[in-house]
N, C-alpha and C positions, 0 to 999 in steps of 0.2 A: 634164382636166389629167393624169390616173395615164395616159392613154392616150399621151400625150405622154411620162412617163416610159420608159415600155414603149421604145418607138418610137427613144430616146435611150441607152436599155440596149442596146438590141440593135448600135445600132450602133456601139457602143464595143464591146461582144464581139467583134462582126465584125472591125473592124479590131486589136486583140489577138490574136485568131484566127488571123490570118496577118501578120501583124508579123515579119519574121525573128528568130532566136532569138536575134543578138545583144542585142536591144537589150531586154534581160531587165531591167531598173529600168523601164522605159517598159511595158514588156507589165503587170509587179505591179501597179503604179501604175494604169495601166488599167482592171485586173479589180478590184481593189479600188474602183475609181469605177464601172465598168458594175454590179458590186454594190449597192454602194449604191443608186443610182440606183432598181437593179429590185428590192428591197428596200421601197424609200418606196414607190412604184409597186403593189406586192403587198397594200402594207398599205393604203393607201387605196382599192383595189380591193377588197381579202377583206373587209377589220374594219369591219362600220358597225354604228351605236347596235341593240342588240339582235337583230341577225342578223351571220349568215356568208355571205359570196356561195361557191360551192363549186359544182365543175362539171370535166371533165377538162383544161378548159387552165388554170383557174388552179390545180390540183391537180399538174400537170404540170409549167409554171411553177415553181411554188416547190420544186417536189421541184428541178430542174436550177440553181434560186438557192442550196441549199443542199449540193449536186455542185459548185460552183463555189466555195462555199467551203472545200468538204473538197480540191478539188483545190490550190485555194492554198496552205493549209497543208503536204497533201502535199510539193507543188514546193519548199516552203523546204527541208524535211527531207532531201528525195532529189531527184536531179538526173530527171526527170518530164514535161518541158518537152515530152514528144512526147503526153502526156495533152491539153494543150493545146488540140490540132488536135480531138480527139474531143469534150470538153466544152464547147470556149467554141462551136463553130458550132453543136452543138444548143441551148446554152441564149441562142441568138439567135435563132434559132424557136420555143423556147419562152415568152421573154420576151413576144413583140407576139402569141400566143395568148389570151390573157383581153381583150384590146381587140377581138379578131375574133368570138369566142363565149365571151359573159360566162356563162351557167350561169345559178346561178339563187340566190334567196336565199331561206336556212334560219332561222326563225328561233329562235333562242335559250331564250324563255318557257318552252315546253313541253318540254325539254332536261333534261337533270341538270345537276347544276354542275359537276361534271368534264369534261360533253361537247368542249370546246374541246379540254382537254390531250389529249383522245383523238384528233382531229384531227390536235395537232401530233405526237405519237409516231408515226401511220401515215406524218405526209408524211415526216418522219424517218427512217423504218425506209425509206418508198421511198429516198429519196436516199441509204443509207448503201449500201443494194443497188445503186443505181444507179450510185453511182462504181466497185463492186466490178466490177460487168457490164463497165464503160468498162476497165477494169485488167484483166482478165481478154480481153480485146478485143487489149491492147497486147503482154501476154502471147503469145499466139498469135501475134501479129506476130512478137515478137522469137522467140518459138520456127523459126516457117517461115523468120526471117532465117540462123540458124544453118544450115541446109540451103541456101541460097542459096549460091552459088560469090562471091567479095570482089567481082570485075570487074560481077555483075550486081545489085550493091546502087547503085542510082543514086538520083538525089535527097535533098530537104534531109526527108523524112520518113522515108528508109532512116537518114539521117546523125545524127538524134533517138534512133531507134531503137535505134543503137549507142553511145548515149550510155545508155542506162537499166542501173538495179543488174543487179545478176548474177540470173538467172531464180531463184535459191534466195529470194534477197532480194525479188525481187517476188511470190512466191509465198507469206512470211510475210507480204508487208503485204496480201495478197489473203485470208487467212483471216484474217488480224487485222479486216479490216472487216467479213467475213461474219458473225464473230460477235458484233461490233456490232451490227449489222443484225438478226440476226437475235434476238438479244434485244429488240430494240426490236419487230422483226416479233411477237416474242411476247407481251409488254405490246399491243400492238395486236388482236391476236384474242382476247387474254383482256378486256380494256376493252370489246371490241364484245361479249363473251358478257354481260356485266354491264348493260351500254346495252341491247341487245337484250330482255335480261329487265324492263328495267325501265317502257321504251316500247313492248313490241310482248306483253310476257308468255308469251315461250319465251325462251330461251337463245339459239339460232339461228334466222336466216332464211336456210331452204336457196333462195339465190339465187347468179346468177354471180360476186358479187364474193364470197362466203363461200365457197364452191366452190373457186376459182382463188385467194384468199388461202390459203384450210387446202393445197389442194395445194400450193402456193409452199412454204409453212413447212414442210411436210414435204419436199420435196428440200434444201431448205438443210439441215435438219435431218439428213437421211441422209447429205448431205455432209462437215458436222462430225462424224459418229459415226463414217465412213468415215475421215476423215482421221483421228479418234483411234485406232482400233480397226482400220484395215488399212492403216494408210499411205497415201489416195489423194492422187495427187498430177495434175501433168501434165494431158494431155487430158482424165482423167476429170472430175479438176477442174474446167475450163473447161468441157467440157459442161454439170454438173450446175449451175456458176452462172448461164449462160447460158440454161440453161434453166428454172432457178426466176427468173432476173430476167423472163424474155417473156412466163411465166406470172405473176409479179405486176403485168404491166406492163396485161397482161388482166382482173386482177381488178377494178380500178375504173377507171384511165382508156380501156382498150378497151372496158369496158361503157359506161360513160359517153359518150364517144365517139359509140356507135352508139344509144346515148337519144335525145341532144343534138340531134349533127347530123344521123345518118340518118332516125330516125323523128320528131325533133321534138316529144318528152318531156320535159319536167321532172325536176327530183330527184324520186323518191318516198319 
């Protein structure tokens, strides 16, 4: 049945996804139902009696269900509407992923009792980075738009593009999320140091997702220190997020990923 929601999210995204931007009550309306949808869908898929199913597409999945509703919000607040294009078509590939490769199920007994909220503050801290990555994406657009002569800005995603705040303005809501993000990122490596001790009896397990999370939270982290303490702004910017979002994109669903599909491994 959840496979059938999937299946019906995705293509309500799609069609949102490219819906011309008049018809802005019809697109909310939409993504508010392809939400839902993939929502119900997540949850009968992830939450069963005494386990977790968990694996990099349904990890991926709800990281972009939860991009999808930071973008919503977004868009009411500020005119956004070109974020659109970037988030609603991936998380219609990411949607009908946990129906293609389910993962595997974790289960619960031998757990702490806090293990779940640990779960939901990683997929969290992904998706708050995740929108940041997508904003920082649009950024760089509108920056190259500026250097663009008026006559060679063609199409309805140049004409989005010059519809978004003033680059100041999207550059406060680009560190306002990171440092969302990245406090959630922090609860999340400090909750796994505590998990770790209490199921494996170290602190850490120097593996690849530990590796490429602690490097992740250290470039966000030198980027907020940056932005306090030297003003970085601009490209630097954009680099450093882009490159802590690919490196956390590596930490678990790229490792994951090549568990899964390529070797055909289980969770461990």
């Amino acid at each position: 049945m959840q496979n059938s929601l999937f299946y019906l999210a995705a293509l309500v995204y799609a069609i949102c996804a490219f819906l011309p931007a008049r018809y802005r009550t019809a697109i909310s309306a939409g993504t508010v139902l392809g939400w839902l949808v993939h929502g119900g869908a997540l949850w009968a898929d992830m939450v069963l009696p005494g386990s977790l199913r968990l694996g990099f597409a349904v990890v991926l999945s709800a990281t972009l269900w939860i991009s999808v509703a930071a973008y919503w919000l977004e868009n009411r607040n500020f005119s956004l509407d070109s974020l659109r294009v970037l988030v609603l078509p991936c998380a219609a590939v990411a949607v009908i992923l946990p129906a293609l490769f389910p993962g595997s199920l974790v289960p619960l007994q031998d757990k702490p009792g806090l293990y779940g909220w640990h779960i939901v503050v990683a997929i969290m801290a992904y998706s708050s980075l995740t929108i940041a990555a997508f904003h920082a994406v649009l950024m760089a657009v509108q920056e190259a738009s500026l250097h663009t002569p008026p006559g060679g800005r063609l199409g309805w995603f140049a004409a989005m593009i010059e519809r978004l705040p003033a680059l100041l303005t999207m550059e406060r809501l680009l560190f306002r999320m990171i440092a969302f993000g990245f406090s959630l990122l922090t609860l999340t490596v400090l909750s796994g140091i505590v998990f770790s001790e209490e199921l494996f009896g170290r602190p850490m397990r120097w593996d690849h997702k530990t590796i490429f999370t602690l490097l992740s939270w250290l470039l966000f982290g030198l980027l907020l220190a940056g932005r306090h303490w030297r003003g970085w702004r601009g490209r630097t910017a954009l680099s450093f997020t882009l490159s802590g979002f690919a490196t956390l994109l590596l930490a678990y669903v790229g490792s994951r990923f090549v568990l899964e599909v390529v070797l055909h491994r289980g969770l461990a």
